[in-house]
C-alpha positions in Angstrom: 5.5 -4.4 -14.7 1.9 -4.2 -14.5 -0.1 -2.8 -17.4 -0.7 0.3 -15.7 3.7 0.3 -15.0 3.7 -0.6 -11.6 6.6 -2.8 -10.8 4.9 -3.8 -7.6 1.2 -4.0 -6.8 -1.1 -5.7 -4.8 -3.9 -8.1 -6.2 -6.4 -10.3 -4.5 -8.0 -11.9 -7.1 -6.7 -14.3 -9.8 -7.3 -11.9 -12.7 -4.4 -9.7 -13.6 -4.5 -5.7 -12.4 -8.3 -6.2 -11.5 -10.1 -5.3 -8.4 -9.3 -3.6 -5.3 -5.5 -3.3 -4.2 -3.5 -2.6 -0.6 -6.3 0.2 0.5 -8.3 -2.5 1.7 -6.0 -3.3 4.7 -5.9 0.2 5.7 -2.5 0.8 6.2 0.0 3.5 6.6 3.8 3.9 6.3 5.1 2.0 9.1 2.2 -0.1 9.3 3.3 -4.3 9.7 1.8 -6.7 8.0 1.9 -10.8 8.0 0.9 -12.8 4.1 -0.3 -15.8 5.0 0.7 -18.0 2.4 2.7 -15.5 0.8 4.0 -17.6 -2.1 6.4 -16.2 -4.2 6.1 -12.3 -2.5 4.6 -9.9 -4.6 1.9 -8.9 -2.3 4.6 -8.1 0.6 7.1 -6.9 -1.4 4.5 -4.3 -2.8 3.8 -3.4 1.0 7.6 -3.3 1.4 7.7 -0.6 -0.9 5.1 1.3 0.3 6.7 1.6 3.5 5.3 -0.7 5.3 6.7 -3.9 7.3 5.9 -7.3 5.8 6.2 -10.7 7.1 5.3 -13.8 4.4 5.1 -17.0 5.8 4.4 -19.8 3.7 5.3 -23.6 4.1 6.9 -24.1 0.1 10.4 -23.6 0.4 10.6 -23.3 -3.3 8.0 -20.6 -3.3 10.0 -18.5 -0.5 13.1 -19.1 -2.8 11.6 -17.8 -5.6 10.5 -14.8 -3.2 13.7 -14.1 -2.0 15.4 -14.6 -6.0 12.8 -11.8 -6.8 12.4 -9.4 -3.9 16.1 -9.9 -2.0 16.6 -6.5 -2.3 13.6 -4.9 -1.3 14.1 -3.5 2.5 10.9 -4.1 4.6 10.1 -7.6 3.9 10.7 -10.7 5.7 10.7 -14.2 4.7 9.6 -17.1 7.0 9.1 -20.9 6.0 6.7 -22.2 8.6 3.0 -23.3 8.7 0.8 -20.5 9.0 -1.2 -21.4 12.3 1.7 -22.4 14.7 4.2 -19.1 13.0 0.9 -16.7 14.2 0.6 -18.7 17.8 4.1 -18.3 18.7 4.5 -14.8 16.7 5.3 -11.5 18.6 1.6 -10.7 17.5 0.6 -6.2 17.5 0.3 -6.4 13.5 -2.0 -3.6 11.8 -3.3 -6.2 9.6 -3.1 -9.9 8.9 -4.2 -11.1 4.9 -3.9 -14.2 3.2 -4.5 -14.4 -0.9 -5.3 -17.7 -2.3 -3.3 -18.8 0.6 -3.6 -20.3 4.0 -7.0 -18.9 4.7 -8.3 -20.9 2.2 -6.5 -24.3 4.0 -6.5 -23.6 7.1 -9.3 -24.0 9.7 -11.2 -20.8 10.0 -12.4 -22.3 14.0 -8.8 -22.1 14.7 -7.2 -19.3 12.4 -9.6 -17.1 12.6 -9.5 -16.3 16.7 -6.0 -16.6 16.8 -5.5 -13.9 13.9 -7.5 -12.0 16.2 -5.4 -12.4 19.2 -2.0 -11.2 17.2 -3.8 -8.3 15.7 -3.6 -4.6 17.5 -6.7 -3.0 18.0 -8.6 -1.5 14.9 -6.2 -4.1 13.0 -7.3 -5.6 9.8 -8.0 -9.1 8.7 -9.0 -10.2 5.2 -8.7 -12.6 2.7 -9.3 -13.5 -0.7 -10.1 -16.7 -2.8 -12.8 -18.3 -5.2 -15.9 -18.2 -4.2 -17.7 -21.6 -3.3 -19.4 -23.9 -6.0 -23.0 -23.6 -4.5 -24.3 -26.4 -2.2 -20.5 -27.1 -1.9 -19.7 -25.9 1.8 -17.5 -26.8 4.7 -14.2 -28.6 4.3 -13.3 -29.8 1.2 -10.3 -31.8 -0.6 -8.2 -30.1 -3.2 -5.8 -31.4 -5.3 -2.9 -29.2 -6.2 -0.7 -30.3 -8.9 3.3 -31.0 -8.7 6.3 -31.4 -11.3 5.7 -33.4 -14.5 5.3 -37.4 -13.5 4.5 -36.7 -10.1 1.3 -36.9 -7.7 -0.8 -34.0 -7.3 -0.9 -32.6 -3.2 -3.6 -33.8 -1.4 -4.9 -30.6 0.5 -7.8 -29.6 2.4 -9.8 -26.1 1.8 -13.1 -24.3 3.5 -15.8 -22.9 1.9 -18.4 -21.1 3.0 -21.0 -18.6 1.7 -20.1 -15.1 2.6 -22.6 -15.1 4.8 -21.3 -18.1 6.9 -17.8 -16.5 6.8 -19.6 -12.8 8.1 -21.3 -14.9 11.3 -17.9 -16.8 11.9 -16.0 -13.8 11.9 -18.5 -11.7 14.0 -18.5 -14.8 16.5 -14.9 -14.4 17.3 -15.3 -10.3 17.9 -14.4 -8.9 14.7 -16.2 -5.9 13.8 -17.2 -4.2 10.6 -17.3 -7.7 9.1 -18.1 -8.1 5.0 -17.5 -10.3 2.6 -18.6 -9.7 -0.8 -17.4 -11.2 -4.8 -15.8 -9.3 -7.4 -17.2 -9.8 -10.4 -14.5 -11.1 -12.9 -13.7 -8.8 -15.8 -15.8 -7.9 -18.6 -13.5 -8.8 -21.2 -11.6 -12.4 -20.7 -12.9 -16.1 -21.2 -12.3 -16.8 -17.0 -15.5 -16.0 -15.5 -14.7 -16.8 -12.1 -15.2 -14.4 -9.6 -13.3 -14.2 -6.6 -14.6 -13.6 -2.5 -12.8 -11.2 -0.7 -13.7 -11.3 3.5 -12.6 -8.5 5.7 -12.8 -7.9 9.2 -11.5 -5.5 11.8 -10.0 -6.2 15.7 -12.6 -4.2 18.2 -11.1 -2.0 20.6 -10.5 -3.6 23.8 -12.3 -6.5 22.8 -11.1 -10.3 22.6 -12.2 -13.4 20.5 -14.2 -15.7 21.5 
């Protein structure tokens, strides 16, 4: 549980119960939703129990273990090991909204992710994303090491970061609407003094990316 007692709830930043939760994706019962990088399922299963339909994808088998060890009996949610970009290209595609925390947003190409999101979404659908925000002078693709077991090499991976203003001109260039992108202040109290950029977009009715 939370410290408010939730046994499920939905965070996009990297500081615990802080910041905005599911509202953000506008969703209602029913809705269906995709976590890009989903990780070990908290987001989704939270979703799941909302009443919604989730779908988290992610390419760690041991993470989707660990999300299926912790959420198998949560109704709602579905599991899928697969990189983000080729599971949303071949995906049955209609989904109210498409999000990604800390996840493959931050590692994928936004030229290519970010029109085909668009394509799978329904109309007034929702994408966003969350994830640090950039170290400044620091933009465009980037190398990231991600750290392993004890005694082995850390993952080589690659990131994008861009100013919210870059990511509000990208986003608006492949038709989404109602574009921000804005960072949450970290908490008052803490030593972590990170923020953390949270982008948001909408499908336009009728309207395709570009």
């Amino acid at each position: 549980m939370n410290s408010r007692g939730e046994k499920t709830w939905f965070n996009w930043t990297q500081h615990a119960d802080h910041g905005p939760g599911a509202e953000v994706l506008g969703l209602g019962a029913g809705g269906k939703a995709v976590d890009l990088g989903c990780g070990s399922g908290g987001n989704a299963a939270h979703l799941a129990r909302l009443g919604m339909r989730a779908v988290g994808v992610d390419l760690s088998a041991r993470q989707l273990a660990r999300a299926r060890e912790r959420w198998g009996e949560t109704g709602g949610v579905e599991w899928v090991e697969r990189d983000a970009l080729d599971w949303l290209t071949a995906g049955p595609g209609g989904w109210d909204a498409v999000y990604s925390v800390f996840g493959a947003a931050w590692f994928t190409d936004p030229e290519l992710l970010a029109p085909t999101v668009y394509a799978g979404l329904r109309d007034g659908g929702v994408f966003a994303f969350s994830h640090r925000p950039p170290v400044e002078g620091c933009y465009g693709r980037q190398a990231a090491f991600i750290p392993r077991g004890e005694g082995e090499d850390p993952a080589v991976v690659t990131r994008w970061d861009h100013p919210p203003e870059t990511w509000c001109e990208l986003l608006q260039g492949c038709g989404y609407k109602d574009v921000t992108a804005t960072v949450i202040p970290p908490p008052e109290q803490g030593p972590r003094r990170a923020g953390t950029l949270l982008v948001r977009g909408v499908r336009g009715a009728g309207s395709r990316a570009g």
